[in-house]
C-alpha positions as CSV (number, residue, x, y, z in Angstrom):
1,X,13.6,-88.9,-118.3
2,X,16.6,-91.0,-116.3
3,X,16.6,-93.4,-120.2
4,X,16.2,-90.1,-122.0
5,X,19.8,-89.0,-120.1
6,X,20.9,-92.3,-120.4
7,X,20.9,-92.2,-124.0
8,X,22.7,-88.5,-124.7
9,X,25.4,-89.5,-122.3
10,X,25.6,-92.7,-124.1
11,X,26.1,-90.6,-127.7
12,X,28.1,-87.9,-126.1
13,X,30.4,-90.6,-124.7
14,X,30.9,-92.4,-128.6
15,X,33.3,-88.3,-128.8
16,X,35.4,-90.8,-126.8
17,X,35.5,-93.0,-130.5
18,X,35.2,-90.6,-132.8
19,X,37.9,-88.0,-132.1
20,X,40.6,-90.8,-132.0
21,X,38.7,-92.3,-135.2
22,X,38.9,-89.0,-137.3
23,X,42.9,-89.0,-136.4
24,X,43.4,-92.0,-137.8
25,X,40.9,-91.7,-141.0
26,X,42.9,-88.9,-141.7
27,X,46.0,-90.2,-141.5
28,X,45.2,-93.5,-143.5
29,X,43.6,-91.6,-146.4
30,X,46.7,-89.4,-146.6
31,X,49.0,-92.8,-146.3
32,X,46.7,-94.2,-149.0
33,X,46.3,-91.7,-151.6
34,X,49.5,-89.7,-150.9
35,X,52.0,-92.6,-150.1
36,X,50.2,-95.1,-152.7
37,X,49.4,-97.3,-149.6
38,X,45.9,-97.9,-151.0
39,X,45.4,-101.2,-149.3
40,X,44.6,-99.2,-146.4
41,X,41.8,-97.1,-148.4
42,X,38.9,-100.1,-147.6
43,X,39.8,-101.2,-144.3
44,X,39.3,-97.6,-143.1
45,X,35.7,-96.8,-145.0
46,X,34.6,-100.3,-143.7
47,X,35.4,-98.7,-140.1
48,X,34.0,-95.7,-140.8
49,X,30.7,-97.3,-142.3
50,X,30.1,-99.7,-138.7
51,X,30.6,-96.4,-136.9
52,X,27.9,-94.6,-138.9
53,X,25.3,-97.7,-138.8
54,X,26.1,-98.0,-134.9
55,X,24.7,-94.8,-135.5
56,X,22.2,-95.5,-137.2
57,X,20.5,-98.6,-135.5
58,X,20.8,-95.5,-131.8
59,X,18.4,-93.3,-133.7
60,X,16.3,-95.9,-134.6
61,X,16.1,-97.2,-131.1
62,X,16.0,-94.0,-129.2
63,X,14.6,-91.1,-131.9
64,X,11.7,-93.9,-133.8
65,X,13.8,-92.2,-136.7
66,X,14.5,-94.6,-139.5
67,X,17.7,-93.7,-141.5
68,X,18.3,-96.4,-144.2
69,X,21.4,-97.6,-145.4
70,X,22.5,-95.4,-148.5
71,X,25.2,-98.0,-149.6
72,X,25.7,-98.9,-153.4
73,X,24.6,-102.9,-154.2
74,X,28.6,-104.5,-154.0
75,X,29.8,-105.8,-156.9
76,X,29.0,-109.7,-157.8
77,X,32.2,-112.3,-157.4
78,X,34.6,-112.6,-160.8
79,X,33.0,-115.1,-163.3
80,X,36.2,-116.7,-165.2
81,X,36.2,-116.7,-168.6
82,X,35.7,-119.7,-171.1
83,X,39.8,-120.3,-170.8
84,X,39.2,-120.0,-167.1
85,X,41.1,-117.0,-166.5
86,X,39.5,-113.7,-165.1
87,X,39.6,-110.5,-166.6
88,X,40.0,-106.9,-164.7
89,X,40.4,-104.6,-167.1
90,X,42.7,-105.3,-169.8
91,X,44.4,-107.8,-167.3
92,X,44.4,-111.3,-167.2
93,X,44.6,-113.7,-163.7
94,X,44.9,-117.0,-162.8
95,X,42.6,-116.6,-159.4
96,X,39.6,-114.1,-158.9
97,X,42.1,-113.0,-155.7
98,X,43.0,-109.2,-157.9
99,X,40.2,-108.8,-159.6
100,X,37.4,-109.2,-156.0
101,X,40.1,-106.7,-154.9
102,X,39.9,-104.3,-157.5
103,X,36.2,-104.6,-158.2
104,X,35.5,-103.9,-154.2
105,X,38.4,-101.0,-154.2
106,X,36.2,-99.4,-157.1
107,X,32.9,-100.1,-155.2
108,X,34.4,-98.1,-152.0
109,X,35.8,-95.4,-154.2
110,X,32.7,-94.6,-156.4
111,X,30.1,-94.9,-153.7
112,X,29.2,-91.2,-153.1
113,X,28.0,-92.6,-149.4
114,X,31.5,-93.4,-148.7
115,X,32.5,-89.7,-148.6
116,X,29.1,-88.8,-147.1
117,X,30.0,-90.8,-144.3
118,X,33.2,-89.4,-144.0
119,X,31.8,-85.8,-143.6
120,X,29.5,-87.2,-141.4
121,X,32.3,-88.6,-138.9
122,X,33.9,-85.4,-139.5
123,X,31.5,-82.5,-138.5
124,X,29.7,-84.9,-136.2
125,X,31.3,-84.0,-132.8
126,X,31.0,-80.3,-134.2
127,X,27.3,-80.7,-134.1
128,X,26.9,-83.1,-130.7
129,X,28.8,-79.9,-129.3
130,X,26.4,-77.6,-131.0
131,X,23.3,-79.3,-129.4
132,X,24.7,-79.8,-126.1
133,X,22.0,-77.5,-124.4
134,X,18.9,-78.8,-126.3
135,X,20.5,-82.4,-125.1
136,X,21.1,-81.5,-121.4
137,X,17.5,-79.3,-121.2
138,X,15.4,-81.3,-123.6
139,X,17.1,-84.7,-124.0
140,X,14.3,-86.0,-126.2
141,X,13.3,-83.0,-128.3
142,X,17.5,-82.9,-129.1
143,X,17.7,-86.8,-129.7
144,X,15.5,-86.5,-132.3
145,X,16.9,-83.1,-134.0
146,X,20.3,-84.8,-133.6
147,X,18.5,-87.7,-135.9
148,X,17.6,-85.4,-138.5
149,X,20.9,-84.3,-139.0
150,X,22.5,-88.0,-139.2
151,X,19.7,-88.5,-141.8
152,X,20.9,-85.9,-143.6
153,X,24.1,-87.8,-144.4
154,X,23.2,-91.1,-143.9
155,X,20.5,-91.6,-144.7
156,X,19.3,-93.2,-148.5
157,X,19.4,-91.0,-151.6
158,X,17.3,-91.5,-154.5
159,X,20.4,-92.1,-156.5
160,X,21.4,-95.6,-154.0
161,X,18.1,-96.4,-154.2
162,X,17.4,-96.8,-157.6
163,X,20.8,-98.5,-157.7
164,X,19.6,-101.1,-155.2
165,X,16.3,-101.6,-157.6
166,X,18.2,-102.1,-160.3
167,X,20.8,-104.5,-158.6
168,X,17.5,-106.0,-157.5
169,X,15.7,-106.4,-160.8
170,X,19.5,-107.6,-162.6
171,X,19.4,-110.9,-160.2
172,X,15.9,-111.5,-160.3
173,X,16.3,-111.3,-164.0
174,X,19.4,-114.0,-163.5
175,X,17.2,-116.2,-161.4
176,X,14.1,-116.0,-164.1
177,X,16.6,-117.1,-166.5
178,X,18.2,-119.7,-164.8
179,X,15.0,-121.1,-163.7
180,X,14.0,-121.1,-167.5
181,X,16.8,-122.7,-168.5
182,X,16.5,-125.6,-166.2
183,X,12.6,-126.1,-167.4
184,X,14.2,-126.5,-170.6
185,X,16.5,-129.0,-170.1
186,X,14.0,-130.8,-168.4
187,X,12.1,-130.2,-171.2
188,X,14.5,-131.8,-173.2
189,X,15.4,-134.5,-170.8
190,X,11.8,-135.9,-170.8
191,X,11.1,-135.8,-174.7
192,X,15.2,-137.0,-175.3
193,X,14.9,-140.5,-172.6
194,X,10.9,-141.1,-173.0
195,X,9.2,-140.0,-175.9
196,X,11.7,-140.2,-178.7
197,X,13.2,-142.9,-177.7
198,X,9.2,-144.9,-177.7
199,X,8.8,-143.0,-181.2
200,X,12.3,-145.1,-182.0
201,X,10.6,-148.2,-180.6
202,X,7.5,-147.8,-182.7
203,X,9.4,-147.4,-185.8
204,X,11.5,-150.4,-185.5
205,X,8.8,-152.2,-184.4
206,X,7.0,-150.8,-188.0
207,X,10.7,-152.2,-189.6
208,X,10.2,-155.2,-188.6
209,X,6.1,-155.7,-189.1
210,X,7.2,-154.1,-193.0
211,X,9.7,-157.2,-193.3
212,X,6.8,-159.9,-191.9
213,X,3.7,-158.7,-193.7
214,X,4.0,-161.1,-196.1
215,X,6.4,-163.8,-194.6
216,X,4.4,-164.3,-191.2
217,X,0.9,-162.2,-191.0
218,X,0.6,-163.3,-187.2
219,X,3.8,-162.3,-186.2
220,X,3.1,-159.2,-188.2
221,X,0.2,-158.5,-186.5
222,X,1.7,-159.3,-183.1
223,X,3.8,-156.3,-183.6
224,X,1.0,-154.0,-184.5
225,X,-0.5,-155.0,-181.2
226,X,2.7,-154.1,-179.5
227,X,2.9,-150.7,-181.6
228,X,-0.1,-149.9,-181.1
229,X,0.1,-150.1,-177.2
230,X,3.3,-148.3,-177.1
231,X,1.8,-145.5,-179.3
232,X,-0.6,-145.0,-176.5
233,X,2.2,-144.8,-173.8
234,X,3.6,-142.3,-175.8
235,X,0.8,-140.2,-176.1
236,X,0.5,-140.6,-172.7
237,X,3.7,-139.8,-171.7
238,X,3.8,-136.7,-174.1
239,X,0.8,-135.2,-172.3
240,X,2.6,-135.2,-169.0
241,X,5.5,-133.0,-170.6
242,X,2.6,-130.9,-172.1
243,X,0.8,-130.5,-168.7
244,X,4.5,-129.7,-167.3
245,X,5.4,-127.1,-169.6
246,X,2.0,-125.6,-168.6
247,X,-1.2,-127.7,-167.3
248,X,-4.7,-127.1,-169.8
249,X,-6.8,-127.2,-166.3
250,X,-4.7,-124.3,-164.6
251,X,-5.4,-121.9,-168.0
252,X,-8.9,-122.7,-168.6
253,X,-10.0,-123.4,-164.6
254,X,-7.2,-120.9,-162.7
255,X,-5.1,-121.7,-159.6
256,X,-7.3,-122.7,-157.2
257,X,-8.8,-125.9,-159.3
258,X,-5.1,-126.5,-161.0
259,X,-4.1,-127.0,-157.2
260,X,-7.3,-129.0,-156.5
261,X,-6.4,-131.4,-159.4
262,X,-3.0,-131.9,-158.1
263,X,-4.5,-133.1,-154.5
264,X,-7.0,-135.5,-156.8
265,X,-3.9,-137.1,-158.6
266,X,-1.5,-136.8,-155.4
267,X,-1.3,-140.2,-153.3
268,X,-1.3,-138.5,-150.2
269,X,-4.8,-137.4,-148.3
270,X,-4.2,-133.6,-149.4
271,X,-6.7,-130.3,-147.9
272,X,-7.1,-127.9,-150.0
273,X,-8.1,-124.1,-149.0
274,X,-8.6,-121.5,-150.9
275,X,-9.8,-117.8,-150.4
276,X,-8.5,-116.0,-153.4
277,X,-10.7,-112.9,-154.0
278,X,-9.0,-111.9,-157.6
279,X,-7.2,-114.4,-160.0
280,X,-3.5,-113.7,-160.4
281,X,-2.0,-113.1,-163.8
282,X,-1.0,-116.2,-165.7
283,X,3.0,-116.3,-165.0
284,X,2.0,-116.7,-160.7
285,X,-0.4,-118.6,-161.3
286,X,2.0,-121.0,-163.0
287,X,5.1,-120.2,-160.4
288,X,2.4,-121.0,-157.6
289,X,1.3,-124.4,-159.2
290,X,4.6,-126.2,-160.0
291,X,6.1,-125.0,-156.5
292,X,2.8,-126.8,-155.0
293,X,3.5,-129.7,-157.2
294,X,6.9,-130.0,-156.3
295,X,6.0,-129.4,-152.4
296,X,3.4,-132.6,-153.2
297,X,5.7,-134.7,-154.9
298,X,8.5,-133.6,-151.9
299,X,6.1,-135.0,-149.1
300,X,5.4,-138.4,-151.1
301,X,8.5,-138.7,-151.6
302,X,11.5,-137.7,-149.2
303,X,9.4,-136.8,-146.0
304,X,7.2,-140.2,-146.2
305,X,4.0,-137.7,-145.3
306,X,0.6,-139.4,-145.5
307,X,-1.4,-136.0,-145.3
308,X,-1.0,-132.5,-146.4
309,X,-2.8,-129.1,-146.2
310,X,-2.7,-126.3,-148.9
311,X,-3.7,-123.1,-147.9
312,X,-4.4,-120.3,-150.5
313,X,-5.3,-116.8,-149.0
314,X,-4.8,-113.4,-150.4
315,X,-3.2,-110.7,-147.8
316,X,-4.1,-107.1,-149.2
317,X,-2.6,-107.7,-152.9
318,X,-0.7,-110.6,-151.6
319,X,-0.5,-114.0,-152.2
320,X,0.1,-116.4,-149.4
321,X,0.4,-119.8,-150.1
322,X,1.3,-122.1,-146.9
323,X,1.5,-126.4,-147.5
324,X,2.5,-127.9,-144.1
325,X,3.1,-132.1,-144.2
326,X,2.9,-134.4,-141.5
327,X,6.1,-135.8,-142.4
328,X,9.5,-136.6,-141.2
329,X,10.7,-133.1,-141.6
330,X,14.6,-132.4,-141.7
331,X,13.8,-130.7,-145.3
332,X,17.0,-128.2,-146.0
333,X,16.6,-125.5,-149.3
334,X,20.6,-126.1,-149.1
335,X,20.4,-129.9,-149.8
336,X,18.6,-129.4,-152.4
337,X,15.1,-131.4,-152.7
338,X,13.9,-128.5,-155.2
339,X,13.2,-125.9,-152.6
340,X,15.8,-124.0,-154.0
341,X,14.2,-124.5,-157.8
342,X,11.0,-123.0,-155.8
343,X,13.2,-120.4,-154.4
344,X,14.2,-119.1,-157.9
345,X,10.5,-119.4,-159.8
346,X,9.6,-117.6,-156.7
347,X,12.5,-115.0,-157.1
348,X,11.1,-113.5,-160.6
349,X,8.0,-112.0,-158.6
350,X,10.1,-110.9,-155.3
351,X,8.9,-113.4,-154.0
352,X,9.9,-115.2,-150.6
353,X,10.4,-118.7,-149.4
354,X,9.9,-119.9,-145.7
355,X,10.8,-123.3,-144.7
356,X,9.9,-124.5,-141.2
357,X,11.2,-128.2,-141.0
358,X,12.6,-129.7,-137.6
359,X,14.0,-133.1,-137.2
360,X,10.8,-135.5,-137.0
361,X,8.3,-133.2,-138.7
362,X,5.7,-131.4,-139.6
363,X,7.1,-130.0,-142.3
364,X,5.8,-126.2,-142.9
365,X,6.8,-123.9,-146.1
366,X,5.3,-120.7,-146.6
367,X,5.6,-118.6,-149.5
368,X,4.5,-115.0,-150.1
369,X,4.4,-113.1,-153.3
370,X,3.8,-109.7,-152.9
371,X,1.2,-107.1,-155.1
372,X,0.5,-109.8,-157.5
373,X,-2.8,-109.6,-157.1
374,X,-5.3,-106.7,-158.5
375,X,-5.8,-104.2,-156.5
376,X,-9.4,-103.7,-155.3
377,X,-9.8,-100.3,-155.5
378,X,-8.3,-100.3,-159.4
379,X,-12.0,-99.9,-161.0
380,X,-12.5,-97.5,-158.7
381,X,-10.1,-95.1,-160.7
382,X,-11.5,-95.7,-164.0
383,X,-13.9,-92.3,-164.3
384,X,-12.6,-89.1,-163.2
385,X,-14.9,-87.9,-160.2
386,X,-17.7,-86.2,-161.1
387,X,-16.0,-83.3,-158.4
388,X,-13.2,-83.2,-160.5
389,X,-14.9,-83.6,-164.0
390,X,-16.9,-80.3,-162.6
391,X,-13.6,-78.6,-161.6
392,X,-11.8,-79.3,-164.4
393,X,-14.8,-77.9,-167.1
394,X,-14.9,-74.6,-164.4
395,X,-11.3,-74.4,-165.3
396,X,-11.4,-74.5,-168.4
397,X,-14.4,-72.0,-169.2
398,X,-13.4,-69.3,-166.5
399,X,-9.8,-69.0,-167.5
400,X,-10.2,-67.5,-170.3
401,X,-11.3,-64.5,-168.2
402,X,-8.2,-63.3,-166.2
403,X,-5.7,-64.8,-168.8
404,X,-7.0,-62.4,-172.1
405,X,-8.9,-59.4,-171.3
406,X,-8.4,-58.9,-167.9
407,X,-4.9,-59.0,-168.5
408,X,-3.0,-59.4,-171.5
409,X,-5.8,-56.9,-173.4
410,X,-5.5,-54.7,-170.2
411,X,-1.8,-54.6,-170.6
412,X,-1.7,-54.0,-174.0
413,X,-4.6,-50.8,-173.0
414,X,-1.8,-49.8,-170.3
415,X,1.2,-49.7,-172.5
416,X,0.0,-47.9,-175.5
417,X,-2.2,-45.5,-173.1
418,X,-5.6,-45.6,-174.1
419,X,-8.6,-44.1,-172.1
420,X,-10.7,-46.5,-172.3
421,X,-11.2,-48.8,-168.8
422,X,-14.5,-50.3,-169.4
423,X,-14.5,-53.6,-167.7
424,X,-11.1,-53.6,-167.1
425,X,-10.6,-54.1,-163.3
426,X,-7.1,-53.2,-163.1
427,X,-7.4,-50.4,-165.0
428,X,-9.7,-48.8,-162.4
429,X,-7.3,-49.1,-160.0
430,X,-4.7,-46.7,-158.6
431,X,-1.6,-46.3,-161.0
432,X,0.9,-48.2,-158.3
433,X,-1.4,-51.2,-158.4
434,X,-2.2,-51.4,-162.2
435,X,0.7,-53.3,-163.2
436,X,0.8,-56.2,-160.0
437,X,-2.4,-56.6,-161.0
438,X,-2.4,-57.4,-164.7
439,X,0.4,-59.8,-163.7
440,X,-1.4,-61.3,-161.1
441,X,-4.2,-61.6,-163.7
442,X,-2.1,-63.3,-166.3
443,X,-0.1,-65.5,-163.7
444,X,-3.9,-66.5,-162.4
445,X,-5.6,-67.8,-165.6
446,X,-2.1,-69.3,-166.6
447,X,-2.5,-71.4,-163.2
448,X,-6.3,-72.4,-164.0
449,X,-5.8,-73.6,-167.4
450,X,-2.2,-75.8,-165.9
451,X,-4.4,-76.8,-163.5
452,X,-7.2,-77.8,-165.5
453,X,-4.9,-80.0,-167.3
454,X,-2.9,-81.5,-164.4
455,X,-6.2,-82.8,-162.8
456,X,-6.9,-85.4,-165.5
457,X,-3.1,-86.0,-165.8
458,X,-2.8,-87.0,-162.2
459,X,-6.2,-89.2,-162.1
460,X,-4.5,-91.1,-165.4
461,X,-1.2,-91.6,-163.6
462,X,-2.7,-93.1,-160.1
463,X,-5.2,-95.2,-162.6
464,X,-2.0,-96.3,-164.3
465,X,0.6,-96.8,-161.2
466,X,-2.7,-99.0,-159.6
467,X,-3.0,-101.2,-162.8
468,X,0.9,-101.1,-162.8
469,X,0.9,-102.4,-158.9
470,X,0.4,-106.2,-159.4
471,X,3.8,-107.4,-159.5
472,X,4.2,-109.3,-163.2
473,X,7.8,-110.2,-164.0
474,X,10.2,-107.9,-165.8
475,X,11.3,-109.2,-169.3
């Protein structure tokens, strides 16, 4: 109870902050929009937005209420332009200086939690005042009405959140493509500097075989010999760009024996352990096996590791994939050494990469993509319940009953006056009650037959949001 007191005389003293802080909101809006001073407009929302996140991170820690952040995604850094200059509006600059400024002016502006938060700070010591005797008589019971209210304006609205999911899916699209890119100049490194330039060989070599056929047959055939064996490399060599674009034994035998094959081929002494209930789809299965290989081919090669262990598990619909090195650690994804290529293949699937590396080893990087795997209650959705399937054919062969001739017929009986109440039941009824009931008829077999079509709806739209759950990359 002495924390619970703690904490209101802890928010009642922030009126201390916020009076002072309204005063000066105030007067640097009116200096900014009134006086044109609007260098002063984002210094002030930036204050204004700490206040309401102290907030914030108090109701989380004394209410268990999570508000989340409602804030628009901010706008990415100017790109300059293929003369180098950078473009805001229909003005050009030398340096991204106006253009950061203008695009982050415009962020502040537009965001409708900017002015959420401004109300907020604005009725806020209105309301603190309001619940003063819920706070002094039930501190905890008024903490946690007081953190319904700061939820109200600011919390998340559906609007910021779909904006964050798209700011979300726009650089995972970015980092999908860039990765691409990269794999094709790779691509295009390995067939431009090995196998054209052997295919060149082999037909100068033919030149000069052509030219001593006839002049000097066992020079001739010398050269054949030679052709021949640098056809082979060839071939060789183009089957390692094949099995890098994407490796035969990882479509026809799946992850876990694509990842067994690289620990046959890898120098080092590599464990491999696997406990995948469900394959993934195709595209993680190939993010998952070059960022293994590249972990490999890191070990052997920059952290002088003589054994490694893959692990392979699935959490729930996750995959987990953990390769720890005995190695001489110090790896860094900001240095490079193709953690930060794993970081973008990795990217495309939300995806996360963990690297756990201190000076003189072991080396330990964990990845974790989530909902890529099926989930194992899919099938289960497949058939509509034989509960529902009986439901849904009552439905459909009772409605018929209220909807027509107990009421629209018994309406139509009412309104043109006819004797005859047979089986009508609301026609038997007092007059005052005739009418609510024919309604109520109508409005009740209206309600069976929607219902009788919404069950079957919903079933298909769980079946299809549970197929829809693996995570597979956005295109």
């Amino acid at each position: 109870m002495l924390r619970r007191y703690g904490q209101v005389s802890t928010l009642l003293a922030l009126l201390l902050v916020q009076v002072p802080m309204i005063v000066l909101m105030a007067m640097m809006l009116l200096l900014s929009f009134a006086l044109g001073m609007v260098f002063l407009f984002p210094p002030q929302v930036m204050m204004v937005r700490k206040l309401a996140e102290l907030n914030r991170r108090r109701m989380r820690d004394w209410a268990d209420v999570e508000i989340e952040a409602p804030y628009l995604p901010a706008p990415p850094p100017p790109v300059p332009q293929a003369d180098g200059m950078y473009r805001s509006e229909r003005t050009l600059y030398k340096t991204p200086r106006v253009p950061a400024w203008n695009n982050r002016w415009k962020w502040l502006m537009s965001d409708p939690a900017t002015w959420r938060d401004e109300v907020w700070l604005l009725l806020d010591p209105v309301v603190k005042v309001g619940l003063l005797p819920l706070l002094l008589l039930l501190p905890g019971r008024g903490l946690r009405v007081y953190a319904r209210w700061s939820g109200l304006l600011l919390g998340a609205t559906a609007a910021s959140r779909l904006a964050g999911q798209v700011s979300h899916l726009r650089r995972t699209r970015n980092l999908a493509a860039d990765s691409q890119a990269a794999e094709m100049r790779r691509i295009e490194r390995d067939l431009h500097d090995g196998t054209q330039a052997r295919l060149v060989a082999i037909g100068m070599t033919l030149g000069a075989v052509e030219q001593l056929v006839e002049t000097d047959p066992n020079a001739a055939k010398a050269l054949l010999a030679k052709a021949r064996e640098a056809s082979s490399e060839t071939l060789t060599e183009l089957r390692r760009v094949i099995r890098g674009i994407h490796p035969p034994v990882l479509a026809e035998r799946g992850l876990a024996d694509a990842v067994r094959a690289l620990a046959m081929d890898s120098p080092l002494d590599v464990t491999v352990d696997v406990q995948l209930p469900h394959r993934p789809e195709a595209p993680v299965e190939a993010a998952v096996y070059f960022a293994v290989s590249e972990l490999l081919s890191n070990a052997a090669r920059h952290g002088d590791a003589r054994s490694v262990v893959v692990d392979l598990s699935a959490n729930d619909t996750g995959l987990l994939v953990t390769v720890t090195d005995d190695g001489l650690g110090g790896a860094d994804p900001a240095r490079g050494s193709g953690l930060t290529g794993i970081e973008r293949r990795l990217a495309a699937f939300d995806g996360v990469l963990a690297v756990h590396s201190p000076p003189g080893g072991p080396t330990t990087v964990s990845m974790e993509l989530p909902k890529v795997l099926p989930q194992p209650w899919t099938n289960e959705l497949g058939k509509l319940p034989r509960w529902k399937s009986v439901t849904v054919i009552a439905l459909w062969g009772t409605a018929w009953c209220p909807t027509f001739p107990q009421g629209l017929v018994a309406g139509v009986f009412k309104l043109f006056g006819a004797r005859e109440k047979t089986w009508f039941l609301a026609l038997h009824l007092p007059g005052p009650w005739q009418w609510p009931v024919i309604v109520a008829m109508i409005l009740l077999g209206v309600y069976m037959y929607v219902m009788a079509i919404r069950i079957p709806a919903a079933h298909d739209r769980e079946r299809f949001m549970a197929e829809a759950a693996p995570g597979k990359p956005w295109c």
